[in-house]
Backbone as CSV, one residue per row, in Angstrom:
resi,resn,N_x,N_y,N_z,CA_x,CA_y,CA_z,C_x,C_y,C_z
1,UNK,-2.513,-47.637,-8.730,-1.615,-46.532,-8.535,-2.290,-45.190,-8.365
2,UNK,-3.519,-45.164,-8.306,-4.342,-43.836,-8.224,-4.456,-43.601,-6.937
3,UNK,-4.272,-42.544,-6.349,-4.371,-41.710,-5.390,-5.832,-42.011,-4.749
4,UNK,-5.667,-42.595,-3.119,-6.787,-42.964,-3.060,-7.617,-41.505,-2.032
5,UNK,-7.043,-40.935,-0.794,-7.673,-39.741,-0.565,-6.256,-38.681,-0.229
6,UNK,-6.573,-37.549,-0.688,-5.743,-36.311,0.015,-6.390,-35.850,1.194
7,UNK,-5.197,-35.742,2.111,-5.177,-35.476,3.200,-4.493,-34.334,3.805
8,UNK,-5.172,-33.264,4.390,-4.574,-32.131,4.607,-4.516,-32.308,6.111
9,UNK,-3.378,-32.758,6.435,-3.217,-33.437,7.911,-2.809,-31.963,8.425
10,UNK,-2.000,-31.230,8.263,-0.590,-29.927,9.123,-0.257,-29.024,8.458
11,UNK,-0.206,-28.156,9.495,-0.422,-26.952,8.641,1.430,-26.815,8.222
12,UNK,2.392,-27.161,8.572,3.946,-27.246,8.353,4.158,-28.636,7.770
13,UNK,5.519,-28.611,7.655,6.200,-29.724,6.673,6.095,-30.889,7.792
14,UNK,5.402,-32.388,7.107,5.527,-33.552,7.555,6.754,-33.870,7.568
15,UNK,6.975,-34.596,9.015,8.641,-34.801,9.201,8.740,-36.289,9.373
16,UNK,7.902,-36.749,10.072,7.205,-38.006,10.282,6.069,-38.698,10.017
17,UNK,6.225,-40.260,9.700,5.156,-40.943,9.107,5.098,-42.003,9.398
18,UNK,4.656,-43.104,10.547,4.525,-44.018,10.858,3.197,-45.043,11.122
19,UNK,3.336,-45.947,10.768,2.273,-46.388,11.120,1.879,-48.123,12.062
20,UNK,1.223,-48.603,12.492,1.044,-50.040,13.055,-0.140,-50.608,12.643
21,UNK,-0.253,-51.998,13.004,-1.821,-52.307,12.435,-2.984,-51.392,12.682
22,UNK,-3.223,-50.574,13.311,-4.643,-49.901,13.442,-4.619,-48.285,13.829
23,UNK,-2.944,-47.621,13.660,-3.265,-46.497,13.628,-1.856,-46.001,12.850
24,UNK,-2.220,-44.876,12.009,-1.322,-44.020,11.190,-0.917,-42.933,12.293
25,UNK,0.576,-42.662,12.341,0.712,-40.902,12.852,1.282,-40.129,11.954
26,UNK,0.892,-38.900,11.987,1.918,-38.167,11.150,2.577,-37.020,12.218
27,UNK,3.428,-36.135,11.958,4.061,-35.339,12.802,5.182,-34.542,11.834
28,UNK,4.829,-33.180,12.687,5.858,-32.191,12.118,6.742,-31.984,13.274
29,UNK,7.744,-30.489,13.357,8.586,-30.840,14.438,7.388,-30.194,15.432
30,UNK,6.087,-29.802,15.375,5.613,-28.713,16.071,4.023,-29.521,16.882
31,UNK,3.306,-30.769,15.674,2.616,-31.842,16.688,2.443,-32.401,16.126
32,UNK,1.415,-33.624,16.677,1.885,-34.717,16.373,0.259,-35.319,16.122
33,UNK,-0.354,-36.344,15.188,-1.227,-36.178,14.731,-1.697,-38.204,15.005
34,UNK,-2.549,-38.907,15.351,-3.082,-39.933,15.311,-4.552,-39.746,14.540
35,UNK,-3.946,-41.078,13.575,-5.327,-41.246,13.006,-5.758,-42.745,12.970
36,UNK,-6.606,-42.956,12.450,-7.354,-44.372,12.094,-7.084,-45.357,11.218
37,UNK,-6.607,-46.145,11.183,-5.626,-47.027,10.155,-6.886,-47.137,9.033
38,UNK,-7.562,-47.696,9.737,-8.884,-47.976,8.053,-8.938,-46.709,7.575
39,UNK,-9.298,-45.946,8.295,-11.057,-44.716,7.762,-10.079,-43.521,7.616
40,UNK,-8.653,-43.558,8.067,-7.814,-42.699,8.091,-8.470,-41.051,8.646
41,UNK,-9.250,-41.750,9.841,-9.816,-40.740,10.598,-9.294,-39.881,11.807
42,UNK,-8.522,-38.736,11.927,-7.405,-38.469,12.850,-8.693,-38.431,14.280
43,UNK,-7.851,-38.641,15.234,-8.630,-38.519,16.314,-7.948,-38.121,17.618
44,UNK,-6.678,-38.285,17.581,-5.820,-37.732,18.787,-5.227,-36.320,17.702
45,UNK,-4.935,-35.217,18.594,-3.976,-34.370,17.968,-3.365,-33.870,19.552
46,UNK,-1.678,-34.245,19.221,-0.878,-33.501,20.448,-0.111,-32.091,20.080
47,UNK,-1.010,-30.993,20.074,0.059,-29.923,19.703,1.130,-29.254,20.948
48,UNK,1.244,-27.872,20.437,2.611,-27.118,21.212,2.381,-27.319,22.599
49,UNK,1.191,-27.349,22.942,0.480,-26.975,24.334,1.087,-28.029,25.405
50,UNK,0.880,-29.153,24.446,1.217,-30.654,25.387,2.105,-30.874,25.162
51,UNK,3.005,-30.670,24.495,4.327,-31.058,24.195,5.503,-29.816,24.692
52,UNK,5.208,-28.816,25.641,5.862,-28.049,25.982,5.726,-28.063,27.620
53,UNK,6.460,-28.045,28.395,6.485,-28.426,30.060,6.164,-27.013,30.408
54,UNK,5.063,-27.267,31.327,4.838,-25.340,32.292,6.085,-24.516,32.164
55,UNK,5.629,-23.357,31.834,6.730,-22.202,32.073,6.892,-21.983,33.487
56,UNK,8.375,-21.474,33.900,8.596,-20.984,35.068,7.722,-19.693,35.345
57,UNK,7.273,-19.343,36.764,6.555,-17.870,36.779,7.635,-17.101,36.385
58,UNK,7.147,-15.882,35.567,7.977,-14.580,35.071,8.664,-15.183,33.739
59,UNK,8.896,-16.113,33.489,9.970,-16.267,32.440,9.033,-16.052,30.762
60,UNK,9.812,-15.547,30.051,9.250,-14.867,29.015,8.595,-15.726,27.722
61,UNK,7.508,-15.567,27.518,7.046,-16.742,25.888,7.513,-17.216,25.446
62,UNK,7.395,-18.568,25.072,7.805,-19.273,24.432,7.143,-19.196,22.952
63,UNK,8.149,-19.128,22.145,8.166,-18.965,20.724,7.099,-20.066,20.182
64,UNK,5.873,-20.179,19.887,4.857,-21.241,19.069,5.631,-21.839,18.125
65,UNK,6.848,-21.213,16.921,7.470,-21.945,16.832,8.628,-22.566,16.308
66,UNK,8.705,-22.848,18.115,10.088,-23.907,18.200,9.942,-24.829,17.524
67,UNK,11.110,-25.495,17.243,11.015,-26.634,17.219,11.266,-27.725,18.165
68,UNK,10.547,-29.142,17.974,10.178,-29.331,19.102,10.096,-31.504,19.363
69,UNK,9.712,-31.968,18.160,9.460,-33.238,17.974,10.968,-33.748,17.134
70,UNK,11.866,-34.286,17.726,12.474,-34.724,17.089,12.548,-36.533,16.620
71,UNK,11.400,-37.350,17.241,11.529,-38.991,16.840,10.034,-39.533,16.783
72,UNK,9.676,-40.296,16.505,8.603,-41.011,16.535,8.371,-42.342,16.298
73,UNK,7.611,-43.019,17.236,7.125,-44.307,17.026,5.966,-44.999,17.448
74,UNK,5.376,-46.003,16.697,4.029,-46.563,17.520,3.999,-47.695,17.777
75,UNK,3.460,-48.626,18.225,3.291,-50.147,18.417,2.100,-50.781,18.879
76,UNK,1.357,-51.643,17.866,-0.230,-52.070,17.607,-0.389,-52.643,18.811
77,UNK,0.835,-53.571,19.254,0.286,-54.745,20.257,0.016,-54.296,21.672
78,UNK,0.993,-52.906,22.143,1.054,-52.422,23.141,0.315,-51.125,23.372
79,UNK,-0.354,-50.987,22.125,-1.435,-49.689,22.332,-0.428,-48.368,22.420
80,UNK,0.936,-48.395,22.287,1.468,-47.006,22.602,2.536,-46.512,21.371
81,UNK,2.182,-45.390,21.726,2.617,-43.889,20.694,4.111,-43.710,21.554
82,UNK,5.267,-43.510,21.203,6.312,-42.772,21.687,6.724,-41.445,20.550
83,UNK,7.625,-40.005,21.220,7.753,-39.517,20.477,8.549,-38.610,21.668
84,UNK,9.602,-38.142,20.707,10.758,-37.291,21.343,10.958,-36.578,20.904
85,UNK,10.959,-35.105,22.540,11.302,-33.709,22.449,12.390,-32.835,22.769
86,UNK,12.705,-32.218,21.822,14.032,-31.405,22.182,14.788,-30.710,23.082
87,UNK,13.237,-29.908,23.683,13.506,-28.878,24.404,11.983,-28.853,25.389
88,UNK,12.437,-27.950,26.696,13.656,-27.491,27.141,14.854,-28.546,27.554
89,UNK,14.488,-29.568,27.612,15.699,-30.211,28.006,14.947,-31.915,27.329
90,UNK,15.789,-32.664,26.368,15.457,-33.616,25.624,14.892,-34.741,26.497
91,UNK,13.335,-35.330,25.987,12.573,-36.030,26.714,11.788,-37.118,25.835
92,UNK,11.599,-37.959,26.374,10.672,-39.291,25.654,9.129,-38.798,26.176
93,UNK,7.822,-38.693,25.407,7.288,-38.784,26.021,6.090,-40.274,25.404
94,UNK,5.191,-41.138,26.065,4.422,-42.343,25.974,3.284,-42.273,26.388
95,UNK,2.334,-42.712,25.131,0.963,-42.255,25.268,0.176,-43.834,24.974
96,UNK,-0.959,-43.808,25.815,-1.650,-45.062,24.883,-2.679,-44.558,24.555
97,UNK,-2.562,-45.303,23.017,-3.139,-44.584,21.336,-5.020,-44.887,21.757
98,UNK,-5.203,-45.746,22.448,-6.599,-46.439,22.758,-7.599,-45.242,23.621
99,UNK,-6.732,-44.257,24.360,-7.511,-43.546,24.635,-7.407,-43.070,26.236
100,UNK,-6.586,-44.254,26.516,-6.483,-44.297,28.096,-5.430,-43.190,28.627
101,UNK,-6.025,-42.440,30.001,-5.258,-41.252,30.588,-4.055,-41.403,30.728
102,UNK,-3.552,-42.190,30.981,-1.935,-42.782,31.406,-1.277,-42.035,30.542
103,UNK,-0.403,-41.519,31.186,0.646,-40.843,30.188,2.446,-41.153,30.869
104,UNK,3.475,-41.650,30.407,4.453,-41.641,31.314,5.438,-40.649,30.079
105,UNK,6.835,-40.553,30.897,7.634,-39.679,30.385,8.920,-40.173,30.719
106,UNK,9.802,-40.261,29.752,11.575,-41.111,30.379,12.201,-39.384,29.941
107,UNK,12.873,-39.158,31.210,13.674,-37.898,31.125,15.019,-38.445,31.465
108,UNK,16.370,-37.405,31.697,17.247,-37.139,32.525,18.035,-38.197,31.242
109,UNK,17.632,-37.402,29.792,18.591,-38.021,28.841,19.988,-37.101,28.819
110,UNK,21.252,-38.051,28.588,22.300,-37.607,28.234,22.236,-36.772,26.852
111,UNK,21.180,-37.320,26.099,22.029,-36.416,24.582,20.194,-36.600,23.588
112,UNK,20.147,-35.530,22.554,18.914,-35.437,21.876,18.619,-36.674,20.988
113,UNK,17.662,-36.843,21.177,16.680,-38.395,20.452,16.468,-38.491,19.249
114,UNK,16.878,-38.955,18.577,17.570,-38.648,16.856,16.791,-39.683,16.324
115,UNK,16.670,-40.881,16.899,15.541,-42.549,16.182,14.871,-42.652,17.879
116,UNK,13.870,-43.199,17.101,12.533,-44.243,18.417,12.186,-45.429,17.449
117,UNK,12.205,-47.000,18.305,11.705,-47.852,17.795,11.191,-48.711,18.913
118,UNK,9.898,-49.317,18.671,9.231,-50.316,19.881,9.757,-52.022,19.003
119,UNK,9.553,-52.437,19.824,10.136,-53.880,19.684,8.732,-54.406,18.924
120,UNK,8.520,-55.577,17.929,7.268,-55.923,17.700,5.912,-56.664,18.707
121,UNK,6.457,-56.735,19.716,5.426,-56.874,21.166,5.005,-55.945,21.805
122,UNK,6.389,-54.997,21.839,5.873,-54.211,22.974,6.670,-53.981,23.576
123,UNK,7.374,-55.016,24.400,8.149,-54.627,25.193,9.336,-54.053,25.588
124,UNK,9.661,-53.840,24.498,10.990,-52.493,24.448,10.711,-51.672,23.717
125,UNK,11.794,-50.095,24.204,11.454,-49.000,23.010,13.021,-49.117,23.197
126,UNK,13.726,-48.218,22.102,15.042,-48.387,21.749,14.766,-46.729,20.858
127,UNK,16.160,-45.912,21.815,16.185,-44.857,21.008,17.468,-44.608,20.645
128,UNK,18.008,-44.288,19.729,19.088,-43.665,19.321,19.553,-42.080,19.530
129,UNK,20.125,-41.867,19.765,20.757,-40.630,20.144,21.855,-40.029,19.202
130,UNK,22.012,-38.482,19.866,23.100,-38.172,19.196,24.240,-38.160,18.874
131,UNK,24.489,-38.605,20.161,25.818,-39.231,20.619,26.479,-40.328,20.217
132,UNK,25.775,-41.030,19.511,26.002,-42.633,19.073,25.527,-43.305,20.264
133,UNK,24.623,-43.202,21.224,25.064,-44.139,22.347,22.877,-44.866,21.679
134,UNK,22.892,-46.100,21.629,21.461,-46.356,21.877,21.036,-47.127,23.306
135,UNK,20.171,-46.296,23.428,19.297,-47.148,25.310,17.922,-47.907,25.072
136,UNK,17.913,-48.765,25.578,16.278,-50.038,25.359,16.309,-49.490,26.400
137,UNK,14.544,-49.486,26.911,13.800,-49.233,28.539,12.394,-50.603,27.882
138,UNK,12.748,-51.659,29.362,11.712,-52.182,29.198,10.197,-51.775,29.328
139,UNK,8.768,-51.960,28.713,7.544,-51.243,29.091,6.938,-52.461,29.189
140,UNK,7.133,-53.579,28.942,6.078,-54.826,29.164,6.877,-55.957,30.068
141,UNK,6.259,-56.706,30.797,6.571,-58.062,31.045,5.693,-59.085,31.107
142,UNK,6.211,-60.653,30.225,5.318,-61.704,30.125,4.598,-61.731,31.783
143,UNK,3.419,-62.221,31.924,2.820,-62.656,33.257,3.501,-63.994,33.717
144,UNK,3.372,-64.101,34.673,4.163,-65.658,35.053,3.827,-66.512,34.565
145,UNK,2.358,-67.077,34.587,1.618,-68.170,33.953,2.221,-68.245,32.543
146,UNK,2.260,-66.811,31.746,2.366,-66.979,30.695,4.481,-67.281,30.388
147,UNK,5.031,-66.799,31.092,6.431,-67.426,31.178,6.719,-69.222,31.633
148,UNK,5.365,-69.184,32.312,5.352,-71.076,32.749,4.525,-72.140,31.757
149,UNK,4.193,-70.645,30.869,3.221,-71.944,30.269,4.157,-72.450,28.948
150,UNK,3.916,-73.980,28.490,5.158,-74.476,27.405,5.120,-73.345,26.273
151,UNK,6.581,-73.563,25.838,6.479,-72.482,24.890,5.542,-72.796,23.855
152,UNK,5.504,-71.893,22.820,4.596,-71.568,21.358,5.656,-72.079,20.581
153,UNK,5.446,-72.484,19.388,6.326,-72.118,17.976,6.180,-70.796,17.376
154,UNK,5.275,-70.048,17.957,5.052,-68.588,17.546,6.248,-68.203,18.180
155,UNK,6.720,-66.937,17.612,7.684,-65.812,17.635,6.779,-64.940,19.467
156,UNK,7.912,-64.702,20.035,7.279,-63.436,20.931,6.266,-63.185,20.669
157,UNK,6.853,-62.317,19.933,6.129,-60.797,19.383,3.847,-61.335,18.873
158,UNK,4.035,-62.896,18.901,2.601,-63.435,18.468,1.935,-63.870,19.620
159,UNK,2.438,-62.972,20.589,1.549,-63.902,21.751,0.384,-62.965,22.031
160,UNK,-0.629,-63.270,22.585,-1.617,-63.051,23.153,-1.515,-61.852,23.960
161,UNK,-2.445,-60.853,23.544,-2.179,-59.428,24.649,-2.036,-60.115,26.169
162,UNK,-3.310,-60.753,26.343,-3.425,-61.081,28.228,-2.290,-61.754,28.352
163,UNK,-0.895,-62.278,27.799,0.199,-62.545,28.332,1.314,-61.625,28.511
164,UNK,0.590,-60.073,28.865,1.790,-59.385,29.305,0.833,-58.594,29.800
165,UNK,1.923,-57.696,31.180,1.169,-56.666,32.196,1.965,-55.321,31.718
166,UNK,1.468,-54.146,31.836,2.535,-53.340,31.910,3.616,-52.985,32.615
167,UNK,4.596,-52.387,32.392,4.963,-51.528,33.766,5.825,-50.506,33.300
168,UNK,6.069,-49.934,34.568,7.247,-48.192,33.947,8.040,-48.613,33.137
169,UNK,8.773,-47.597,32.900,9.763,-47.542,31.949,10.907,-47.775,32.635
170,UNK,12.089,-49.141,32.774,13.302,-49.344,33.159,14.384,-49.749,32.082
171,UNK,15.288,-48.546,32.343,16.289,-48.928,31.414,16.974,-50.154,31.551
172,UNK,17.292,-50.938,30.317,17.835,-51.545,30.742,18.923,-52.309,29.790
173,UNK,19.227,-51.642,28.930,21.062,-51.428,28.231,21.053,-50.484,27.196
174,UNK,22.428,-50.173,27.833,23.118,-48.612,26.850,24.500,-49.081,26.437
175,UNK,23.929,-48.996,24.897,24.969,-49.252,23.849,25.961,-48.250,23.436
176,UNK,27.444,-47.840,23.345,28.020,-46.992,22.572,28.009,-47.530,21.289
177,UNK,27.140,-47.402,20.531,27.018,-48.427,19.473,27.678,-47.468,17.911
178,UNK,27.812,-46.136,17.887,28.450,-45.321,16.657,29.211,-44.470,17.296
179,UNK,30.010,-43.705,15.993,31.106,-42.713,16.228,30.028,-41.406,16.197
180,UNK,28.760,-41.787,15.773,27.865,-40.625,14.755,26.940,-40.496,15.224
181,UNK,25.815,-39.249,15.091,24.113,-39.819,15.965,23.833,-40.995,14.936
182,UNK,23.079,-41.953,15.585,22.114,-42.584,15.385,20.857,-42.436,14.220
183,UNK,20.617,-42.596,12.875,19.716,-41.988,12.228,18.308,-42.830,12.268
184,UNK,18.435,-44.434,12.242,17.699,-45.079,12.065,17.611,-46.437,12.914
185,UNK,16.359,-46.939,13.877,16.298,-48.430,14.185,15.612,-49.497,13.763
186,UNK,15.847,-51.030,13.943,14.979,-51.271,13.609,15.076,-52.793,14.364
187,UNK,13.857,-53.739,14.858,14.206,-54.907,15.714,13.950,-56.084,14.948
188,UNK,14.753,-56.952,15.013,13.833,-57.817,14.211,13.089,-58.946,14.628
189,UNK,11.798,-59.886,13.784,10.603,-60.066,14.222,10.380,-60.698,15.194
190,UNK,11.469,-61.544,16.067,11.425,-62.059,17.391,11.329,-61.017,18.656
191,UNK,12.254,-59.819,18.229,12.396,-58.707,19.564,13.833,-59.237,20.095
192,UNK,14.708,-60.205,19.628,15.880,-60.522,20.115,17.299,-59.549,19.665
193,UNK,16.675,-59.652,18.663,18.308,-58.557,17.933,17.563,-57.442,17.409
194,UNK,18.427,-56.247,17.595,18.210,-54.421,17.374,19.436,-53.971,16.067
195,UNK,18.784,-53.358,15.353,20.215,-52.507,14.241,19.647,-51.391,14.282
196,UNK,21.054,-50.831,14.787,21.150,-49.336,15.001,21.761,-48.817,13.456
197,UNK,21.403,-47.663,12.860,22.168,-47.159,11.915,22.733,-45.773,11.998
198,UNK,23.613,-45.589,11.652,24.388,-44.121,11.633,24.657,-43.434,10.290
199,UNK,25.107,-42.100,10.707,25.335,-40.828,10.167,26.799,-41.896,9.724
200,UNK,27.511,-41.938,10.592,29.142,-42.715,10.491,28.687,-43.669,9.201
201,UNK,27.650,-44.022,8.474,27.902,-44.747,6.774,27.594,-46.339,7.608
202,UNK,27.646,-46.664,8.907,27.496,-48.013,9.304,26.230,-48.195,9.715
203,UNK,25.849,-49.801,9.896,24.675,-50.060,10.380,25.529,-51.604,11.344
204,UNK,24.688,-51.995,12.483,25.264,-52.887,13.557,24.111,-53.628,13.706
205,UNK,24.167,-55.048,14.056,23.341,-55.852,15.050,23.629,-55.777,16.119
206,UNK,22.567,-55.983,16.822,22.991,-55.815,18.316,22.308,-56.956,18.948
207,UNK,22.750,-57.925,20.444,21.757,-58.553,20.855,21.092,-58.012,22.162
208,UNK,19.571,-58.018,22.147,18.864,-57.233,23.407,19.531,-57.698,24.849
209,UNK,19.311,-59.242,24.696,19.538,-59.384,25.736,20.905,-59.050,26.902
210,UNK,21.939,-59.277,26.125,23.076,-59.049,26.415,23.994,-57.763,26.249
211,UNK,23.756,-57.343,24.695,24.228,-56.004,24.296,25.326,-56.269,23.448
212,UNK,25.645,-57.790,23.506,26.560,-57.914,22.659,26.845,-57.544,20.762
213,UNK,27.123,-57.234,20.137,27.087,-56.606,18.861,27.949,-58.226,17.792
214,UNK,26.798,-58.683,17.236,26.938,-59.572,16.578,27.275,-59.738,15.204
215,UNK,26.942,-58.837,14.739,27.302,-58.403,13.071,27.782,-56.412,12.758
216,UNK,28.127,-56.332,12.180,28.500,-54.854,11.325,28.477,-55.027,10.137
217,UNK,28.081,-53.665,10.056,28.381,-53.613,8.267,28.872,-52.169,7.689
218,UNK,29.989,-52.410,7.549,30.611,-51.428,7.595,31.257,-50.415,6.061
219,UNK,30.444,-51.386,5.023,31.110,-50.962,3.451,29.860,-51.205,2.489
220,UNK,29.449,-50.348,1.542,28.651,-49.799,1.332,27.753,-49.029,0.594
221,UNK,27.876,-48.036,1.544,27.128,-46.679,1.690,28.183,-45.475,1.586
222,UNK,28.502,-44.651,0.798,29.156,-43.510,0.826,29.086,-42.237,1.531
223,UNK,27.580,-42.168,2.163,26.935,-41.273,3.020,26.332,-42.021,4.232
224,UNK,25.771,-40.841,4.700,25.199,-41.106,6.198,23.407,-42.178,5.560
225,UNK,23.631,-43.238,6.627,22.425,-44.198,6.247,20.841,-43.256,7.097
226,UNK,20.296,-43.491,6.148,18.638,-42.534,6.975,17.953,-43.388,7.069
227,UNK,17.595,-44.617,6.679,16.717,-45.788,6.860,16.996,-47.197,6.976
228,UNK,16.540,-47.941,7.619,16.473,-49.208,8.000,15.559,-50.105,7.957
229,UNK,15.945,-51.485,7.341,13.954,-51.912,6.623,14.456,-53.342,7.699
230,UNK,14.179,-54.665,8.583,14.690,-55.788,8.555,13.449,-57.185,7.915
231,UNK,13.826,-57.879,6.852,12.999,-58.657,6.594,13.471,-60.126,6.965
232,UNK,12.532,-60.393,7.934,13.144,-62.000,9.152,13.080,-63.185,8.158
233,UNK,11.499,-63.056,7.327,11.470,-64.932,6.445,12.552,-64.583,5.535
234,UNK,13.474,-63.469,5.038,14.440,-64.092,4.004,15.787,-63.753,4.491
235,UNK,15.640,-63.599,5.784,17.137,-63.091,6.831,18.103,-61.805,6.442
236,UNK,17.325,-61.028,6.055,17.920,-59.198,5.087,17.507,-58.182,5.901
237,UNK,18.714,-57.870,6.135,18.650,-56.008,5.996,19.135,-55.040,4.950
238,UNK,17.819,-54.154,5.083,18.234,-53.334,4.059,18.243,-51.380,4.818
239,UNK,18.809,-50.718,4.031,19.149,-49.350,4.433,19.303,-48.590,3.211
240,UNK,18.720,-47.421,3.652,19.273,-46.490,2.594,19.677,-45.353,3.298
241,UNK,20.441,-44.998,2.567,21.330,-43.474,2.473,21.342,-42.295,1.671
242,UNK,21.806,-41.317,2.427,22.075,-40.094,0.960,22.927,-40.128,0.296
243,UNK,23.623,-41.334,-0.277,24.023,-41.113,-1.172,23.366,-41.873,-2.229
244,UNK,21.937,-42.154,-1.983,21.205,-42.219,-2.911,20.698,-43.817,-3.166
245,UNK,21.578,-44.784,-2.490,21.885,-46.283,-2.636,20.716,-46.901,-1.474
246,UNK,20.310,-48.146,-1.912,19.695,-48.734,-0.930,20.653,-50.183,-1.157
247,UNK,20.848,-50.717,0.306,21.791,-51.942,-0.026,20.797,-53.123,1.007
């Protein structure tokens, strides 16, 4: 239980804390910080600079600080960082954590990015919004060979990097899934079913493929739910809320 190192990651309040097998992030609303899962050695830092789109000519300073990071997420298998910005106009942006230049960006959102979650492969990110509405955009697909070859008894999510290629970001289902934003996601360990949780006191299954909504849970929680845990070997979800309860 002893404190193993202090870490003076930011100079503002940590808002975010995520981590995957081989890298920790932390993040305030202002940047966003990669470090080293072992050695807890930071080595990426994205501040205001990169996370703010060119100013128009003439138009007047932008305030250092805005606020600016509203979601975050990472994923070991797919090498990539996601993380969502407010302003000027609400944006996904996708980095890979390994080092490589590639950078993509999902814009031309309806409503501000409230949760980010990657699927445990890779191949989906799933954000929640404010609106209640959540959108998956695929980022991976199996290679053919590897779709022809007999299946595994492994789960997805255990296959072999060289059995998937990348590609852009395509949406590809939008859930009205709450009355409320969206606070929390989470997939569980196949990548087949998504639970969205809300401000609205509910949490939902959802299925990827289809969109169909397979379970609710709708009684509870007295407050808005802020977290979402899913554990697959004993078939549980769990959540907590402000009103203090974890169920």
């Amino acid at each position: 239980g002893a404190a193993v190192r202090d870490i003076d990651a930011h100079a503002g309040r940590v808002k975010f804390l995520v981590r995957s097998t081989g890298h920790v992030v932390s993040a305030t609303e202002r940047d966003v910080k990669l470090w080293d899962g072992r050695t807890l050695a930071p080595f990426m830092t994205i501040d205001n600079l990169d996370l703010l789109s060119p100013s128009e000519p003439g138009a007047p300073p932008r305030r250092q600080n805005h606020r600016q990071v509203s979601a975050v997420a990472i994923n070991g298998p797919s090498s990539r960082l996601a993380y969502a910005i407010r302003s000027p106009v609400p944006r996904i942006q996708l980095w890979d954590v390994e080092g490589e230049a590639r950078e993509d960006s999902i814009q031309n959102l309806e409503a501000l990015v409230t949760a980010l979650a990657f699927s445990p492969s890779g191949e989906f990110l799933a954000a929640g919004m404010s609106d209640g509405t959540a959108i998956l955009w695929r980022l991976r697909d199996l290679t053919p060979y590897a779709r022809d070859r007999k299946p595994r008894p492994q789960i997805k999510a255990r296959r072999p990097r060289e059995d998937w290629v990348e590609r852009p970001p395509s949406r590809t289902l939008s859930l009205s899934a709450h009355k409320k934003p969206i606070t929390a996601l989470a997939f569980t360990g196949d990548g087949s079913r998504l639970v969205t949780a809300s401000e609205d006191r509910t949490a939902k299954l959802w299925d990827v493929e289809s969109g169909e909504q397979t379970l609710s849970f709708l009684r509870g929680h007295s407050d808005s739910i802020t977290s979402v845990s899913v554990r697959d070997k004993g078939g549980r979800l769990i959540t907590g809320s402000l009103d203090g309860s974890a169920l």
